[in-house]
C-alpha positions in Angstrom: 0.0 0.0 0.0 1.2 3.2 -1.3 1.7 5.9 1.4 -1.1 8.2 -0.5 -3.6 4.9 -0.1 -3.1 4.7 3.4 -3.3 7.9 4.2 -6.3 7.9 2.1 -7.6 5.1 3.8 -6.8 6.3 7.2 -9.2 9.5 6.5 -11.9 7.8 5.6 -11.8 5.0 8.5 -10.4 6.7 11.5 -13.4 8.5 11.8 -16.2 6.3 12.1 -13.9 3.6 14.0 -12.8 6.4 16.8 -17.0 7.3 17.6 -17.5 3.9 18.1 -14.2 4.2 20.8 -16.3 7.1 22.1 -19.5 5.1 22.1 -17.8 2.4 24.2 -16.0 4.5 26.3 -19.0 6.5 27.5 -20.9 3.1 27.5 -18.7 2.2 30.2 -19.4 4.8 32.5 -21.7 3.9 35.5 -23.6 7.0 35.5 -24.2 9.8 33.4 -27.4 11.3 34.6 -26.3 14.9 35.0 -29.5 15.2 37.7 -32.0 17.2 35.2 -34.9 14.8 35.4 -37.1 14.7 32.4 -34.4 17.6 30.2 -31.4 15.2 31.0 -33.7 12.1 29.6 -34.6 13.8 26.7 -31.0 15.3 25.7 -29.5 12.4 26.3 -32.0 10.3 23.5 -31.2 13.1 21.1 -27.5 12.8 21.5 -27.8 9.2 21.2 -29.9 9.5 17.9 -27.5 11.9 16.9 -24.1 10.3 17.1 -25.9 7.2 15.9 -26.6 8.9 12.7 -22.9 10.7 12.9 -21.9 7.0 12.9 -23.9 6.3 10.5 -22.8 9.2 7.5 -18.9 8.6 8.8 -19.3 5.1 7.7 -21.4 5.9 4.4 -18.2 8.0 3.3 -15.8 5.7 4.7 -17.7 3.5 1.9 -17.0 6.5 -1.0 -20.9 7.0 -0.7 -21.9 3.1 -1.4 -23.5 0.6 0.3 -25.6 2.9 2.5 -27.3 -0.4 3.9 -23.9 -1.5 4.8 -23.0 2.1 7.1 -26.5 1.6 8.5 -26.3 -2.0 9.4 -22.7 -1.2 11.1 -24.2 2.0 13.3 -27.7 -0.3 14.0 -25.2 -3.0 15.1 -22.9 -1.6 17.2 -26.3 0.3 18.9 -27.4 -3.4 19.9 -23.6 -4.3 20.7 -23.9 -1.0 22.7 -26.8 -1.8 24.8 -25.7 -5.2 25.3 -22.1 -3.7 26.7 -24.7 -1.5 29.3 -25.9 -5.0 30.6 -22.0 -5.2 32.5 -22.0 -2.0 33.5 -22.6 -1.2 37.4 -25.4 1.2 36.8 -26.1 1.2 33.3 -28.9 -1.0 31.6 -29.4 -2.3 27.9 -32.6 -1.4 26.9 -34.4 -2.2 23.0 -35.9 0.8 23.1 -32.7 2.6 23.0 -31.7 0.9 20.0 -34.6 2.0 17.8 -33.7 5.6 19.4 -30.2 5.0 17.8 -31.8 3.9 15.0 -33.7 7.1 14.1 -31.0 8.6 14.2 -29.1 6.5 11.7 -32.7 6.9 9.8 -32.6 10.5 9.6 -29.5 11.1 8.9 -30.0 8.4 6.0 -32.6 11.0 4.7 -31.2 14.3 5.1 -27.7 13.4 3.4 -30.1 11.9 0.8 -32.0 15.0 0.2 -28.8 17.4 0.4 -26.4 15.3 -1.9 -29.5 15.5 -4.7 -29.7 19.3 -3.8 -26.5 20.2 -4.9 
């Protein structure tokens, strides 16, 4: 491998492969409630559905923009891997419903790259 093809393919997979580091790290944690109630619950599904779908798109261009059901099926399984990590964690808990939170996310952002790479 040339030095411009790793580099090349360093760009493209360092990305999505260092949120899913992220992911797991924070996964690990025993608690993140910040104490907020029903704003900290809420905030923390939308950044869950969001880095989902981040996860998501970083792997659809680690693909060059192909196999979209390929990015989606990695982000939808590392959300399950995800929840099933939670199940070891002191004070964490897997739940299902989390992973079809996650998987809005990877759903929406599906759709808006769709609809912005056919508007320009």
């Amino acid at each position: 491998m040339t030095a411009a093809k790793a580099k090349n393919w360093i760009s493209r997979f360092a990305p999505p492969l260092a949120l899913m580091g992220v992911i797991y790290f924070l996964s690990a944690q025993s608690d993140l409630n910040s104490g907020l109630g029903t704003i900290d619950l809420i905030g923390r599904k939308l950044i869950h559905a969001t880095e989902y779908g981040l996860l998501f798109g970083l792997w659809w261009r680690a693909f060059d923009w192909r196999w979209p059901l390929a990015a989606a099926l990695i982000a939808v399984g590392w959300a399950i891997s995800d929840e099933f990590h939670q199940l070891s964690v002191q004070g964490r808990h897997g739940s299902p419903i989390d992973v079809l939170i996650d998987s809005s996310g990877v759903l929406i952002a599906y759709l808006l790259i769709r609809w912005r790479r056919q508007a320009v």
